[in-house]
NUKETOR-885365 format. One record per residue (C-alpha): residue in three letters; x, y, z negated; residue number from 1. Coordinates in steps of 0.2 Angstrom, whole numbers, plus 2048, in hexadecimal, padded with zeros to 3 digits. Example, Ala and Ser with C-alpha at 12.3 -4.5 7.8 and 13.67 -1.06 7.14 Angstrom:
2
+------+-----+-----+-----+-----+
| rest |  xx |  yy |  zz |  nr |
+------+-----+-----+-----+-----+
|  ALA | 83E | 7EA | 7D9 |   1 |
|  SER | 844 | 7FB | 7DC |   2 |
+------+-----+-----+-----+-----+
***
This chain:
377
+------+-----+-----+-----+-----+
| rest |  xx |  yy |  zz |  nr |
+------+-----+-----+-----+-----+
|  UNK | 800 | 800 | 800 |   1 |
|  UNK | 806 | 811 | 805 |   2 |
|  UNK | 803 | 81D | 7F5 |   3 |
|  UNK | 80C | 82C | 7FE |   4 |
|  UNK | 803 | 83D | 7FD |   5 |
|  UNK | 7FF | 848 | 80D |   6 |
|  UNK | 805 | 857 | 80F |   7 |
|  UNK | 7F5 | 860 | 80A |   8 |
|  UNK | 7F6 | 857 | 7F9 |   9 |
|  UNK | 808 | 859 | 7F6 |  10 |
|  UNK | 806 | 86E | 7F9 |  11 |
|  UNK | 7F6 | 86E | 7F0 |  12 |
|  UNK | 802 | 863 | 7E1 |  13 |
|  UNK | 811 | 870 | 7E2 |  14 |
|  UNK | 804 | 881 | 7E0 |  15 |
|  UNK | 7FC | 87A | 7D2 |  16 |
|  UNK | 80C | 874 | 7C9 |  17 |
|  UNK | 813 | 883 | 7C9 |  18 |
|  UNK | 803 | 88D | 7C2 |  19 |
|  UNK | 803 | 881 | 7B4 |  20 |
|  UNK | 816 | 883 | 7B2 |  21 |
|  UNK | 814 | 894 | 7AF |  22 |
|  UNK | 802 | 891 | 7A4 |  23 |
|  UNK | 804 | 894 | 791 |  24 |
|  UNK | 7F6 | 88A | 78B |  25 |
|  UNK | 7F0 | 88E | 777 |  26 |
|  UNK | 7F0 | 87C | 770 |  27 |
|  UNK | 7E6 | 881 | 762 |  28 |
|  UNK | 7D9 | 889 | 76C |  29 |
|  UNK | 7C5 | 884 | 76E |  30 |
|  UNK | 7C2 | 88D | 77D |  31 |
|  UNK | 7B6 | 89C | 775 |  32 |
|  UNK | 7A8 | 89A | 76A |  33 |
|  UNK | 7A1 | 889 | 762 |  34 |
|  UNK | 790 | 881 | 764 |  35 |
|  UNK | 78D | 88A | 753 |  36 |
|  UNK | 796 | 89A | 756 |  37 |
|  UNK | 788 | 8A7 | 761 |  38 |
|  UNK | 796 | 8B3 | 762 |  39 |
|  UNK | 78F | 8BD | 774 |  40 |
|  UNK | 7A3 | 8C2 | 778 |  41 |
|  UNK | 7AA | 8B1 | 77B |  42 |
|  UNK | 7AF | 8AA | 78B |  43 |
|  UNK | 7A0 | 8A2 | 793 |  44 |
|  UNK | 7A2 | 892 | 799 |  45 |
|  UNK | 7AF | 88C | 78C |  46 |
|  UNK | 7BF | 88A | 794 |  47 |
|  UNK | 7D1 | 891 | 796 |  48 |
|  UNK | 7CB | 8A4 | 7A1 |  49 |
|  UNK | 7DD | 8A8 | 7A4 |  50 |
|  UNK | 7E4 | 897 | 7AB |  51 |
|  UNK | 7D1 | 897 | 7B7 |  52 |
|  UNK | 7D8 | 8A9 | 7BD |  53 |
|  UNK | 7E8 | 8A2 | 7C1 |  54 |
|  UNK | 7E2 | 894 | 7C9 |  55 |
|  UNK | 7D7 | 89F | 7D4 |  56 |
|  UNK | 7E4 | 8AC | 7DA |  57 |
|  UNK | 7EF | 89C | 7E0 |  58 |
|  UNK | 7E2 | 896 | 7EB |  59 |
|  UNK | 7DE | 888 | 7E4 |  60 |
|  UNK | 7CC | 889 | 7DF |  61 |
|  UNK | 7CA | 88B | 7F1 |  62 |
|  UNK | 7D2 | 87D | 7F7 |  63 |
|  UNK | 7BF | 870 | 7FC |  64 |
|  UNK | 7B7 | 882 | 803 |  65 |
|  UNK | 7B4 | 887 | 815 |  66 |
|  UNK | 7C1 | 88F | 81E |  67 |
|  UNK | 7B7 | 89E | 820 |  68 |
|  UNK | 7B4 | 89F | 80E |  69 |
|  UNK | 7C6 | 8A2 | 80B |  70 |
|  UNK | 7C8 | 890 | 809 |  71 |
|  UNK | 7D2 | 87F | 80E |  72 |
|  UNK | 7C3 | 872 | 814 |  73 |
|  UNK | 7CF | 866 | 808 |  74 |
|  UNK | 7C7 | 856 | 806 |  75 |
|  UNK | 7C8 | 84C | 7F7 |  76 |
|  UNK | 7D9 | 843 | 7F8 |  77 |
|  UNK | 7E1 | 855 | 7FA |  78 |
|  UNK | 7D8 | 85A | 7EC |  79 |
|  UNK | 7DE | 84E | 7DE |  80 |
|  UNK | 7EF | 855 | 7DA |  81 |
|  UNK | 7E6 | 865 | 7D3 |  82 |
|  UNK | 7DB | 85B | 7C8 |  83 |
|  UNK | 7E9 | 84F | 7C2 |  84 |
|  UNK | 7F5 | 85E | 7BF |  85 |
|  UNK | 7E6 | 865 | 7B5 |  86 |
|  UNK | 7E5 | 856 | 7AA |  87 |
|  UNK | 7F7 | 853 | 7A8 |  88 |
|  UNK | 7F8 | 865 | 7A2 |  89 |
|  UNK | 7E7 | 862 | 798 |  90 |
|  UNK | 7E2 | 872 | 7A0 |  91 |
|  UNK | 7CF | 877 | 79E |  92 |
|  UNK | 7C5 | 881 | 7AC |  93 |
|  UNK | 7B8 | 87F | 7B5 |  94 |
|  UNK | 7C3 | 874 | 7C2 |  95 |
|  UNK | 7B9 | 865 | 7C3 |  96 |
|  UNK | 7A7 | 86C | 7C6 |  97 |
|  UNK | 7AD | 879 | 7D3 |  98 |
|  UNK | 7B7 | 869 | 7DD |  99 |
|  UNK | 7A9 | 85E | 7DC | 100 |
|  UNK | 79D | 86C | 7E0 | 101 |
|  UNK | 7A6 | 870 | 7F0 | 102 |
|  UNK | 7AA | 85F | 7F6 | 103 |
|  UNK | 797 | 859 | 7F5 | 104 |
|  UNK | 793 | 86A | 7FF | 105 |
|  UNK | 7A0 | 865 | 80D | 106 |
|  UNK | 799 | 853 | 80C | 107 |
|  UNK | 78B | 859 | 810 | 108 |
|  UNK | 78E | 866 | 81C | 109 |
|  UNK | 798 | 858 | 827 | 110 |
|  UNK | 786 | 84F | 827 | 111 |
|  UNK | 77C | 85E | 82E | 112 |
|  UNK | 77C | 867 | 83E | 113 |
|  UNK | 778 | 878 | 833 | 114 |
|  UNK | 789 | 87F | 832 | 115 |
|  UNK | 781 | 892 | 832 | 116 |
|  UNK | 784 | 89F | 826 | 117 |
|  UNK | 775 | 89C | 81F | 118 |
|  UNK | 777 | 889 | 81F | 119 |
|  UNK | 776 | 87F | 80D | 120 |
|  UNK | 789 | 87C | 80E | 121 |
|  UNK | 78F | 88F | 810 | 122 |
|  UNK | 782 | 897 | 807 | 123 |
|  UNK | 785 | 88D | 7F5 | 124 |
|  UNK | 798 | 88E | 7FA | 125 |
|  UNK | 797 | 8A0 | 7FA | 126 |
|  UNK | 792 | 89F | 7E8 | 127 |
|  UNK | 7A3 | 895 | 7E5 | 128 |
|  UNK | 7AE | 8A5 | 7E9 | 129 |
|  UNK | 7B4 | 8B6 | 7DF | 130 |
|  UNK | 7B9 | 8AA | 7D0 | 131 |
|  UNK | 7A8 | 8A3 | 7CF | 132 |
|  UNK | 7A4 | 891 | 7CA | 133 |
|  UNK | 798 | 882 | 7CA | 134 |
|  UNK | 793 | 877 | 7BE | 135 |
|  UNK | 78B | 867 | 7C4 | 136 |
|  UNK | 77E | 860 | 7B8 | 137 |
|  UNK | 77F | 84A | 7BB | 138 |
|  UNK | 77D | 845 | 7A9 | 139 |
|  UNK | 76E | 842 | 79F | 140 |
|  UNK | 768 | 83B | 78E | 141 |
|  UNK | 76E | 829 | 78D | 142 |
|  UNK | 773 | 829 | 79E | 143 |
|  UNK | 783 | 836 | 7A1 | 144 |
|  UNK | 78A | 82F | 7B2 | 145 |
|  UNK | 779 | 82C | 7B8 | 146 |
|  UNK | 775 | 825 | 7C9 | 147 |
|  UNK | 761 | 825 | 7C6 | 148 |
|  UNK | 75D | 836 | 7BE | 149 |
|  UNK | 74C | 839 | 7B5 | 150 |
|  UNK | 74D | 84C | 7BC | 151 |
|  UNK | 740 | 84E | 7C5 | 152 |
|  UNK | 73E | 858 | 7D7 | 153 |
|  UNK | 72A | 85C | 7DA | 154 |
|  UNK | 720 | 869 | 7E3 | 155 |
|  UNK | 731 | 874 | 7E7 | 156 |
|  UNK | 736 | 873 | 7D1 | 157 |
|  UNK | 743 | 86C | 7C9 | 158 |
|  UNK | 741 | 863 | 7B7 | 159 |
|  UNK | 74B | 858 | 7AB | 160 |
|  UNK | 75A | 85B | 79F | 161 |
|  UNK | 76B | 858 | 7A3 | 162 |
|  UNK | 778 | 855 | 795 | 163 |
|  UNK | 78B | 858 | 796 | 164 |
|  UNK | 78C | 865 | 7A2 | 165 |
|  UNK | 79F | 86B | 7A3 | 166 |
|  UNK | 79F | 87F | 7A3 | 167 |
|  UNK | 78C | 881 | 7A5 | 168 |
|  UNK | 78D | 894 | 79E | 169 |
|  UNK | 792 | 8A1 | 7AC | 170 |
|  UNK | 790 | 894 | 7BB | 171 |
|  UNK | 788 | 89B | 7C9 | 172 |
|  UNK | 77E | 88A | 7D0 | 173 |
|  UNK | 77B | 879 | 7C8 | 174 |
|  UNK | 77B | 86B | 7D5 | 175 |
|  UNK | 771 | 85F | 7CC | 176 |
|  UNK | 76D | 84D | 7CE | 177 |
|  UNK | 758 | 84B | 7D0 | 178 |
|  UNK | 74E | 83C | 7D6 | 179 |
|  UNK | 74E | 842 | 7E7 | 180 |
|  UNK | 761 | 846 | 7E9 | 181 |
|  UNK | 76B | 853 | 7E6 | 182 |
|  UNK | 765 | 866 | 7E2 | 183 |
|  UNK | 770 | 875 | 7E3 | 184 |
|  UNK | 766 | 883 | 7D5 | 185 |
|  UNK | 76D | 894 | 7D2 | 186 |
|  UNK | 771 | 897 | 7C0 | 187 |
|  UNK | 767 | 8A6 | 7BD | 188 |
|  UNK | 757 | 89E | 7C5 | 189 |
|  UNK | 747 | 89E | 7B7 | 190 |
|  UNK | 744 | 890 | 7AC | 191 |
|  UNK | 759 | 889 | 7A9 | 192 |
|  UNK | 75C | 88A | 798 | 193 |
|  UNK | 76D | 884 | 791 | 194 |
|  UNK | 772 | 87D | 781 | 195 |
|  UNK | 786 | 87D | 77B | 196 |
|  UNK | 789 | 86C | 772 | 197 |
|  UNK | 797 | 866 | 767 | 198 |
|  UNK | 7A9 | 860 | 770 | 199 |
|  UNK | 7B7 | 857 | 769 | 200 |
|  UNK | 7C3 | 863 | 775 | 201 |
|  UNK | 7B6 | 874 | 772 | 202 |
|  UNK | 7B6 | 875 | 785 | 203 |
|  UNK | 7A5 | 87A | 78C | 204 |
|  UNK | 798 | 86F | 78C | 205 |
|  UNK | 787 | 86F | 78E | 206 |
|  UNK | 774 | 869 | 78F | 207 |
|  UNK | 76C | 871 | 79D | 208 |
|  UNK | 758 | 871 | 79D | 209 |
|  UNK | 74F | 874 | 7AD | 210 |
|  UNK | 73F | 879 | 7AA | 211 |
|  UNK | 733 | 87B | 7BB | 212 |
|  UNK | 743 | 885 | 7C4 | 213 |
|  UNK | 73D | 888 | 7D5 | 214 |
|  UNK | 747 | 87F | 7E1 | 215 |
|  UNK | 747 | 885 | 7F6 | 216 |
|  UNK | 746 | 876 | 802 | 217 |
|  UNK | 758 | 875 | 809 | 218 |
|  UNK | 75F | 877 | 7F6 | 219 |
|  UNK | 75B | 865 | 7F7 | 220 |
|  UNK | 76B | 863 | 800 | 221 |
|  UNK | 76D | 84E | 802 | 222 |
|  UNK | 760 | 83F | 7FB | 223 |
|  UNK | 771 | 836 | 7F8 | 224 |
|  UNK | 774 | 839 | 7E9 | 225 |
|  UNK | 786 | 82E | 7EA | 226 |
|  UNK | 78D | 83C | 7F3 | 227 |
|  UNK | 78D | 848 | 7E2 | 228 |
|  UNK | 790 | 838 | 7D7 | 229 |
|  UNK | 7A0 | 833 | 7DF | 230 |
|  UNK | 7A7 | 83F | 7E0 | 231 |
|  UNK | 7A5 | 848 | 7CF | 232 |
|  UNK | 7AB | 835 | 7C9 | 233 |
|  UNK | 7BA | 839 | 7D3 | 234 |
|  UNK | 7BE | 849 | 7CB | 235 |
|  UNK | 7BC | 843 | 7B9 | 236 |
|  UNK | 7C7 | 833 | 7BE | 237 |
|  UNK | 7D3 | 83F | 7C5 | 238 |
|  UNK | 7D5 | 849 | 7B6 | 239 |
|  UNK | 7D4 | 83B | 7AA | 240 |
|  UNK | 7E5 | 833 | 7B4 | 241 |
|  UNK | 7EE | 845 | 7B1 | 242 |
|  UNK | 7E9 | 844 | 7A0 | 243 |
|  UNK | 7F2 | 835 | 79D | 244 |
|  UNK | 7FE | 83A | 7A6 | 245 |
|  UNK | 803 | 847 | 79D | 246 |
|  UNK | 800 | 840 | 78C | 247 |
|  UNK | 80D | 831 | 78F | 248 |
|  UNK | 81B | 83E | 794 | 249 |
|  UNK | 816 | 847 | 783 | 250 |
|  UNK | 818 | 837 | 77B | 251 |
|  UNK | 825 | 831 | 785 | 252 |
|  UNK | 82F | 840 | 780 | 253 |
|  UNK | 82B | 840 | 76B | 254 |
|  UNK | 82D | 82E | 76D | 255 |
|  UNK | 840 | 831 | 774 | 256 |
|  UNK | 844 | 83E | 768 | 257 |
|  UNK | 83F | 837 | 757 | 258 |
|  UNK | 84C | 82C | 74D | 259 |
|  UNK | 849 | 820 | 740 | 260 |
|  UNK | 855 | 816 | 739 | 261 |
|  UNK | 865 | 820 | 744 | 262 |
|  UNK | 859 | 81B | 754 | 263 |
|  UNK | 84C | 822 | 75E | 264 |
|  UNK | 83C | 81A | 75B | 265 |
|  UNK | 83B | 816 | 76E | 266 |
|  UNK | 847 | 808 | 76D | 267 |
|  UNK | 83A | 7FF | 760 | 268 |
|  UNK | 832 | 7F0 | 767 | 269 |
|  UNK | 822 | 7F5 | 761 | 270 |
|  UNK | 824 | 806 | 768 | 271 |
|  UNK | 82A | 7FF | 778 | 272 |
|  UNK | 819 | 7F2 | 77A | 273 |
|  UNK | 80F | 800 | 775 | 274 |
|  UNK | 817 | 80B | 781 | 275 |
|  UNK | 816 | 7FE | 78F | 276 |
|  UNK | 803 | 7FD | 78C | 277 |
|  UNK | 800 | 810 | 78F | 278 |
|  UNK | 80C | 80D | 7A0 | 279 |
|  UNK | 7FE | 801 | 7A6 | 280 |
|  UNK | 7EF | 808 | 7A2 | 281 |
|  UNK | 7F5 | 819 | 7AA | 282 |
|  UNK | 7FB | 811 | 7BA | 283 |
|  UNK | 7EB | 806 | 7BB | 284 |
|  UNK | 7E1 | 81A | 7BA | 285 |
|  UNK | 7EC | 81E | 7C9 | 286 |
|  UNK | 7EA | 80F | 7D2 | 287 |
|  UNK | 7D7 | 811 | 7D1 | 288 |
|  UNK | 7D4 | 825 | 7D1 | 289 |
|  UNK | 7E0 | 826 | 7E0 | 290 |
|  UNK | 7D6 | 812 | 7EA | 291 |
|  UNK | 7C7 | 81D | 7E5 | 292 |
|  UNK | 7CA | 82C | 7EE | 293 |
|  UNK | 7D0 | 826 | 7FE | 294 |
|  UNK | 7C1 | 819 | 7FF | 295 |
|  UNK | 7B7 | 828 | 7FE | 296 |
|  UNK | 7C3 | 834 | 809 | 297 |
|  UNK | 7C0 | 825 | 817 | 298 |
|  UNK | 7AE | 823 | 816 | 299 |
|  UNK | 7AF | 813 | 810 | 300 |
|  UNK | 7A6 | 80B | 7FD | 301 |
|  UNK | 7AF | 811 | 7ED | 302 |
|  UNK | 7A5 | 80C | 7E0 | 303 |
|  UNK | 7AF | 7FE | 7DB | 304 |
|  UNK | 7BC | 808 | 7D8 | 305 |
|  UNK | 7B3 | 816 | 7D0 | 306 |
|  UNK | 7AD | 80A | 7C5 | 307 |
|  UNK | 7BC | 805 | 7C1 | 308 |
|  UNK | 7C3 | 817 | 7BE | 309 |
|  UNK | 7B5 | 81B | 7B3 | 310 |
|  UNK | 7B6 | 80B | 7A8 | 311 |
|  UNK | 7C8 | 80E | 7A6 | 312 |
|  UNK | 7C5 | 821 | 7A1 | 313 |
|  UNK | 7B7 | 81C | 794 | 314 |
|  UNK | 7BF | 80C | 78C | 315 |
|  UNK | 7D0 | 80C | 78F | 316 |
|  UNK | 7D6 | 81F | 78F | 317 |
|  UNK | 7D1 | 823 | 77E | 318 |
|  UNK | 7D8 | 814 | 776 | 319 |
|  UNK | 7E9 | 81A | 77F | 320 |
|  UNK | 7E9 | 82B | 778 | 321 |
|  UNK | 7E5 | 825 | 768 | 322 |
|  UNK | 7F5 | 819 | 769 | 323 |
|  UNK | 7FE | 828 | 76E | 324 |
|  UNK | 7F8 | 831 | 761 | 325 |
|  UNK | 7FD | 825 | 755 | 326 |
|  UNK | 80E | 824 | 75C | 327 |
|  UNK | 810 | 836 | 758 | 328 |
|  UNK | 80E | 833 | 744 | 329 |
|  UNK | 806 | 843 | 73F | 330 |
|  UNK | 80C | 850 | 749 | 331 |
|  UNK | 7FE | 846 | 757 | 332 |
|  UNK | 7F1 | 84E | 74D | 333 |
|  UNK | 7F6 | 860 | 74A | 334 |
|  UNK | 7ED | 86D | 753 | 335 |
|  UNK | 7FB | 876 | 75A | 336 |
|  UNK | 802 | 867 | 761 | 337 |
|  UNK | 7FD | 862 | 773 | 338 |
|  UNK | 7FA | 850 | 771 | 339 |
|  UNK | 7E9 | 855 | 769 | 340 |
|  UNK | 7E0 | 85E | 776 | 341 |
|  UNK | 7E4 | 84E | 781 | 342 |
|  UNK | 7DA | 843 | 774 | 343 |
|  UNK | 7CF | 84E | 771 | 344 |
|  UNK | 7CB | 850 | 785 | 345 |
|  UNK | 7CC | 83F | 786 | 346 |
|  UNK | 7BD | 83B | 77B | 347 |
|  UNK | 7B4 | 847 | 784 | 348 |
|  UNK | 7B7 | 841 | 795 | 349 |
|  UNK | 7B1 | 82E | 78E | 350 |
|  UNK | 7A1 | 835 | 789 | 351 |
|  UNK | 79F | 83D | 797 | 352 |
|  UNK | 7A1 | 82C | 7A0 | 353 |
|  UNK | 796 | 823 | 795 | 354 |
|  UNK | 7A0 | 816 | 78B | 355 |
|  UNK | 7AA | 80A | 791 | 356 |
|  UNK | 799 | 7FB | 790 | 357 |
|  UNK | 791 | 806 | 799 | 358 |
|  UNK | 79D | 807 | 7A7 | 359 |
|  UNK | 7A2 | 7F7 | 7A6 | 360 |
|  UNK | 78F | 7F0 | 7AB | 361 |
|  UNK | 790 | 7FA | 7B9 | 362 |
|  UNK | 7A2 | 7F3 | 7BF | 363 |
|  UNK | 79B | 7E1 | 7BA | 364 |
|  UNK | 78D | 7E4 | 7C7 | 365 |
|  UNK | 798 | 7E9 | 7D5 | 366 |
|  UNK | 79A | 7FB | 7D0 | 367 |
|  UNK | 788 | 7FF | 7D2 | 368 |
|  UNK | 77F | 806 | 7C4 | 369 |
|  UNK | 774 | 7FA | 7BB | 370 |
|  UNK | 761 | 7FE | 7B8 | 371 |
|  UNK | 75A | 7F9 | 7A4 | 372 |
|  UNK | 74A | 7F0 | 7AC | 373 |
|  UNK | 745 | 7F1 | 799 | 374 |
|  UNK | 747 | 806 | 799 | 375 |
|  UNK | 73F | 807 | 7AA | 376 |
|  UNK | 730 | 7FB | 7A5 | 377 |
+------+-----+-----+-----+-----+
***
């Protein structure tokens, strides 16, 4: 198998290496206000504002719009060196949503002959620009990576609750997942109400009601739901993999540096089985983020590999941080110290995913969601 990168992906790898380089992230930070706190002045959506800037003045929050939007037309392949150098740096914007966002608007656009100005494709796109971002709203109660949402589309309104939506406050659209596929809603449109809830990392999360929001005909922009599905499971197994990433360097480093007995803990067995384990379970994220991505690149069924991705995110991930952490002692626990945003994003990604025995019936049946004939009945 040929794992090189294209030159689109290594470029889009060199810019965003060199914005994090020069990033001071705030360890310690929760990203603005708390659920609890209703201070009005904090920074809506809850993430890092200045390394969103910087990412947006290099271009590459641009990099899956139109060409004539200021753009790249970069498909998902080229894309996943930004999201993998986010996670390795445990950066926090609102990366994930806006990629997602704009990938599904160019899958889309690809299967319509609408490519006017005022076509579904440009017209949310254009809400993409000027630093703006979208949140996409997949998740709901006891059902976060759902592939049969109980939203409902009827009579040109939009109802249901969506829970974990990353950086909800400040978007300007929602793609949300309904019953009859996939609807684009402006943020500001009446009946959306939104709820911040509780996060181990304090980024932005939220629950999203939709309360009879009037939705346009073509803001119903594919019946395939699979299309925003994929590739939002892509983004957060794209992330996940830098997150690992660049938790094992962290730990790779304390691990090489810290003596016990006149040596460095690294030359332990113990230490050396346990560091083995995190090589594997990182290189098995790679294998099936980057199998994932060029299924879907090519046209062709992911969803065993997505399946895959995701199961290792929700089951596998955490339990690696957490035997990172542990081989930090009790530095891996101070809030100052990097290694705990990691853990604590990790956790946060797994719920989003569902739980690893969630995941895991839907890789046992092929990679295909399962249906709870008993929840259905």
């Amino acid at each position: 198998m040929d794992f090189a990168l294209d030159a689109e992906a290594v470029a889009v790898g060199d810019v965003a290496a060199d914005v994090f380089s020069r990033h001071q992230s705030q360890w310690e930070s929760k990203f603005g206000r708390e659920a609890r706190d209703p201070d009005p002045a904090a920074v809506p959506g809850g993430f890092d504002d200045v390394l969103w800037q910087a990412l947006g003045a290099a271009g590459l929050t641009a990099l899956a719009l139109p060409a004539a939007l200021g753009g790249d037309d970069l498909g998902v392949l080229a894309v996943l060196p930004l999201l993998r150098r986010m996670g390795e740096s445990a950066g926090v914007a609102p990366v994930i949503g806006s990629l997602t966002s704009a990938l599904v608007l160019a899958a889309v656009g690809a299967d319509t002959a609408d490519r006017q100005p005022a076509g579904p494709r440009d017209r949310w796109a254009r809400t993409l620009t000027g630093g703006a971002w979208h949140a996409i709203a997949l998740g709901e109660v006891g059902d976060p990576l759902t592939a049969t949402p109980r939203t409902t589309l009827a009579d040109g309104t939009l109802t249901g609750t969506k829970t974990g939506v990353l950086h909800a406050d400040g978007a300007t659209a929602f793609l949300v997942a309904a019953d009859a596929g996939v609807v684009a809603v402006a943020a500001d449109a009446p009946g959306i109400s939104l709820t911040r809830t509780t996060t181990s990392s304090g980024w932005g999360e939220f629950t999203v009601t939709f309360d009879a929001v009037p939705v346009a005909a073509d803001d119903l922009l594919t019946t395939d739901l699979s299309v925003l599905r994929d590739r939002y499971r892509i983004a957060l197994c794209a992330y996940a993999d830098g997150l690992v990433a660049g938790a094992t360097r962290l730990t790779a480093d304390h691990v090489c540096t810290r003596e016990q007995f006149g040596k460095p803990i690294a030359l332990f067995q113990a230490v050396g089985q346990q560091l083995a384990d995190i090589y594997v379970i990182g290189r098995s994220m790679t294998l099936a983020t980057t199998a994932a991505a060029w299924r879907i690149s090519e046209g062709l069924d992911a969803q065993q590999d997505l399946g895959i991705g995701t199961y290792w995110l929700a089951a596998e991930i955490p339990a690696t941080l957490r035997t990172m952490t542990h081989l930090h002692g009790g530095v891996g626990v101070d809030l100052t110290y990097p290694l705990h945003r990691y853990f604590s994003i990790a956790k946060d990604l797994a719920r989003l995913a569902g739980g690893g025995q969630e995941r895991l019936d839907e890789l046992a049946a092929g990679g295909h969601p399962t249906t709870d004939v008993a929840g259905a009945a």
